[in-house]
C-alpha positions as semicolon CSV with decimal commas, in nm:
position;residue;x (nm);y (nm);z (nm)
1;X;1,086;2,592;-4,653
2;X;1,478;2,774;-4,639
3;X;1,500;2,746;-4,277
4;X;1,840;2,964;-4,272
5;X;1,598;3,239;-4,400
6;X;1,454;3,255;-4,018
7;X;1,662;3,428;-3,717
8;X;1,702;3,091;-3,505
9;X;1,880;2,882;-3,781
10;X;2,074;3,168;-3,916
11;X;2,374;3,045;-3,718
12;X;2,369;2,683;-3,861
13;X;2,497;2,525;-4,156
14;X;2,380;2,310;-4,368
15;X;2,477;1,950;-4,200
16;X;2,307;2,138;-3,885
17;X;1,994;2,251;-4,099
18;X;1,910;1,916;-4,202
19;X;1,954;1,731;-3,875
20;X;1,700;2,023;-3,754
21;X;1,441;1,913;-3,982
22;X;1,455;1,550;-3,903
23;X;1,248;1,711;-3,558
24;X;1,068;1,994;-3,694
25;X;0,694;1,990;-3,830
26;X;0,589;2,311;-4,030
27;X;0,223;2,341;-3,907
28;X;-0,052;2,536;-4,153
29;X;-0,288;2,643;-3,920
30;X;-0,628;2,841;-3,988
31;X;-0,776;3,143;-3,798
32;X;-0,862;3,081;-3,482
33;X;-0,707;2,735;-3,465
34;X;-0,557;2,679;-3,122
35;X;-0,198;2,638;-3,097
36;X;-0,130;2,551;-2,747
37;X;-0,340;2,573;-2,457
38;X;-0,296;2,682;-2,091
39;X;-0,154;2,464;-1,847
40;X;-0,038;2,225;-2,131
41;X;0,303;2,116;-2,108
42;X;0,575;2,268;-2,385
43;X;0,691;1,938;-2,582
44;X;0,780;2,194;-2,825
45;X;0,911;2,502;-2,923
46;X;0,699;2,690;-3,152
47;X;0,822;2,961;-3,434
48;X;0,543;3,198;-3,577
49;X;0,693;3,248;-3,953
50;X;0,307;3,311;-4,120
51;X;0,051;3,508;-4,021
52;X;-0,083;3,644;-3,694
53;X;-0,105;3,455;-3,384
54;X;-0,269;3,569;-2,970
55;X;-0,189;3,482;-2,666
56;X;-0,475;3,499;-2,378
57;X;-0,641;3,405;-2,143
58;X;-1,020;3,324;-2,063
59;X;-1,216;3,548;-1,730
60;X;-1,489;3,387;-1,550
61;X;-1,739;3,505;-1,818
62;X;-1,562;3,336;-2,122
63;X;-1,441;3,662;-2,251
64;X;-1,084;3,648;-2,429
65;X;-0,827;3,851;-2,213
66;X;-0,528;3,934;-2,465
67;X;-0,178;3,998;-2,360
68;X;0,027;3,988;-2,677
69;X;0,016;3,956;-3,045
70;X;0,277;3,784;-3,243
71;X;0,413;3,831;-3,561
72;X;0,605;3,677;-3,779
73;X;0,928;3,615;-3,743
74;X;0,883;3,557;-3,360
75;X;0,928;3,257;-3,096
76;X;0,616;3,213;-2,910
77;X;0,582;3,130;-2,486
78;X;1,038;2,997;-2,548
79;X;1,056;3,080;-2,133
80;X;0,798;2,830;-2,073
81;X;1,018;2,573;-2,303
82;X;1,334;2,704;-2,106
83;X;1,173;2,667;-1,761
84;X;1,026;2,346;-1,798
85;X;0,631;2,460;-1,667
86;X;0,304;2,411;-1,845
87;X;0,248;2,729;-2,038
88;X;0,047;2,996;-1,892
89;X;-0,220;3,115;-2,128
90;X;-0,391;2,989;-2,420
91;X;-0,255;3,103;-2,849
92;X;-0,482;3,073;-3,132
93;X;-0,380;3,195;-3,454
94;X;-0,566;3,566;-3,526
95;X;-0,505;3,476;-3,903
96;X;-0,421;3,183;-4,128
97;X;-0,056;3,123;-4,078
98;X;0,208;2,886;-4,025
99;X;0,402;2,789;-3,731
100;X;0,718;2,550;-3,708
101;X;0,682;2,324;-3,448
102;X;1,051;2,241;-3,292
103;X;1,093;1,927;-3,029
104;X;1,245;2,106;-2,801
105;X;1,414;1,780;-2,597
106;X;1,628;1,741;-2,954
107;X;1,668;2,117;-2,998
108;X;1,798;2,165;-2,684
109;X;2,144;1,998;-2,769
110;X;2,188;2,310;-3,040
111;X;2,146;2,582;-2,790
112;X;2,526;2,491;-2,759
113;X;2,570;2,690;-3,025
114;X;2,636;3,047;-2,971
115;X;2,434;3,231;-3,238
116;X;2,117;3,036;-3,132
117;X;2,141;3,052;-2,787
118;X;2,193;3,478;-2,874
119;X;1,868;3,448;-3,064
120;X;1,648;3,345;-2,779
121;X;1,769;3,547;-2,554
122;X;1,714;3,827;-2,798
123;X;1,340;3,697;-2,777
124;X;1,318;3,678;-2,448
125;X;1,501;4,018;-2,418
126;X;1,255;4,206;-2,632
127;X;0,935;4,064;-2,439
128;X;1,060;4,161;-2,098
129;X;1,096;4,520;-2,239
130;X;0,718;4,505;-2,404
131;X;0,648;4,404;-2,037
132;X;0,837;4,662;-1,860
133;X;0,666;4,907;-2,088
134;X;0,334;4,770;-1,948
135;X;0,390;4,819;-1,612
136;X;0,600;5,136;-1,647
137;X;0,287;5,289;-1,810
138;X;0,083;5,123;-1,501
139;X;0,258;5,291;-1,284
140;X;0,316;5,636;-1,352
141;X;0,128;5,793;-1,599
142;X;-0,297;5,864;-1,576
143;X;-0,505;5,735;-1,753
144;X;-0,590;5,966;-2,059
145;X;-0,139;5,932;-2,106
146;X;-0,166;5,544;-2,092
147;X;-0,467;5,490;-2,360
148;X;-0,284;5,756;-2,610
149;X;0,099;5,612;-2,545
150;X;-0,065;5,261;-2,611
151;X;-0,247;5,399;-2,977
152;X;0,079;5,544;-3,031
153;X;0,240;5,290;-2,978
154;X;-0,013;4,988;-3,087
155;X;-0,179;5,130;-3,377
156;X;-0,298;4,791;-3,531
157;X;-0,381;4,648;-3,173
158;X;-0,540;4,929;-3,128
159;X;-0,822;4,835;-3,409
160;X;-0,762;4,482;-3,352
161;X;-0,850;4,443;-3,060
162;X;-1,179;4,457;-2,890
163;X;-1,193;4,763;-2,547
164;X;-1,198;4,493;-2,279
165;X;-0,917;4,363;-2,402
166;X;-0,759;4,709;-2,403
167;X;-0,865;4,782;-2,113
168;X;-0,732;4,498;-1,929
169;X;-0,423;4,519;-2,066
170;X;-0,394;4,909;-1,955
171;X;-0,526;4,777;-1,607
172;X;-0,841;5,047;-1,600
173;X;-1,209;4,979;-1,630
174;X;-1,405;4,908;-1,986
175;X;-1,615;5,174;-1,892
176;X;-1,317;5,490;-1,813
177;X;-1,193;5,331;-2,165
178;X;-1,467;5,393;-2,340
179;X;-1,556;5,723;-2,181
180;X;-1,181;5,852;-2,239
181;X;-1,205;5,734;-2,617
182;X;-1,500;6,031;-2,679
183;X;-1,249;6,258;-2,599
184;X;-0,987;6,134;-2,860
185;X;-1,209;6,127;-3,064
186;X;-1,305;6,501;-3,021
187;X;-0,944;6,573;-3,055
188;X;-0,935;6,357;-3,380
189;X;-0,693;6,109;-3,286
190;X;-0,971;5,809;-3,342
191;X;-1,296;5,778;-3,560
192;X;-1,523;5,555;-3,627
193;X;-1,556;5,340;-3,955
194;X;-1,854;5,104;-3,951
195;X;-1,798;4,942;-3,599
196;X;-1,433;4,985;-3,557
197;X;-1,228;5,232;-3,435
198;X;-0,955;5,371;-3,636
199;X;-0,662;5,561;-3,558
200;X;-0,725;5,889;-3,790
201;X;-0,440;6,132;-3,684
202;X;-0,139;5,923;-3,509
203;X;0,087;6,228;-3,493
204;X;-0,218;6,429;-3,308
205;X;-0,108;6,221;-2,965
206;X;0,250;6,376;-2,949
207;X;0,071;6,732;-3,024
208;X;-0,156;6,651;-2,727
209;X;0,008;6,408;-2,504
210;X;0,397;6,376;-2,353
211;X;0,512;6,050;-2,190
């Protein structure tokens, strides 16, 4: 595997490269397969470069509680690495994929350098705006707004994902969800295929909605 090809080696060359891979396992990992669970402590720093991976946690029912899919290239939970605490929700992979697993005691001495260092606070940059967008859209727009900024916005998670999961994530009950998704569906927005919706008419939401 060319590591250079990923964002967080870019930086190095090729005396750096191979040093790296003296403490880094590429991990194959299957659907579903956990990667890390919660409250387990971060030996290592983990880089999503295959497939699909979740982070969640579990509600007092068992039910899966999803607050972010990953895709490749992407680090995954770095600011519980970079913080030193036990990592605050569970990842499973949502497809077969692979994941480079990074000691992050040994990596830590090539943060030094400036183009890596740049790339995870890129990371980290880009999931406190995904975050801010969250709360932002908690905050001050209604319902009916949030659920069609989040199709627009989400289209796959959107189908991915199961309501509760949506609707936890928007902060409003399974049941408004569901009864606010027969009207987007009226307007055409969504439709059903077999059991799943599908986003039929993305562009419908800026005809109908303004955020």
């Amino acid at each position: 595997m060319n590591l250079k090809s990923f964002f967080l080696f870019k930086g190095l060359d090729d005396k750096d490269i191979e040093e790296v891979k003296k403490f880094t396992i590429v991990k194959k990992l299957k659907k579903d397969e956990i990667v890390f669970y919660e409250k387990e402590n971060p030996a290592y720093l983990h880089l999503l470069v295959e497939g699909v991976a979740r982070v969640y946690k579990v509600d007092s029912k068992g039910n899966e509680l999803i607050i972010h899919k990953f895709s490749p290239v992407s680090l995954i939970a770095e600011l519980a690495n970079l913080e030193n605490m036990p990592y605050p929700a569970n990842c499973a992979m949502d497809s077969d994929g692979v994941i480079l697993k990074i000691e992050f005691e040994k990596f830590k001495k090539f943060m030094k350098k400036g183009d890596v260092c740049f790339s995870i606070m890129s990371s980290l940059l880009r999931k406190m705006k995904y975050l801010d967008g969250l709360i932002q859209a908690n905050l001050v727009l209604d319902t009916e707004t949030k659920i069609a900024k989040f199709i627009y916005e989400n289209p796959e998670a959107f189908e991915d994902l199961k309501q509760h999961s949506i609707a936890s994530l928007l902060n409003i009950k399974p049941e408004t969800l569901s009864r606010k998704l027969k009207k987007f569906k009226e307007l055409g927005i969504i439709e059903n295929i077999g059991s799943k919706l599908k986003v039929k008419n993305r562009e419908l939401i800026k005809e109908n909605f303004t955020w």
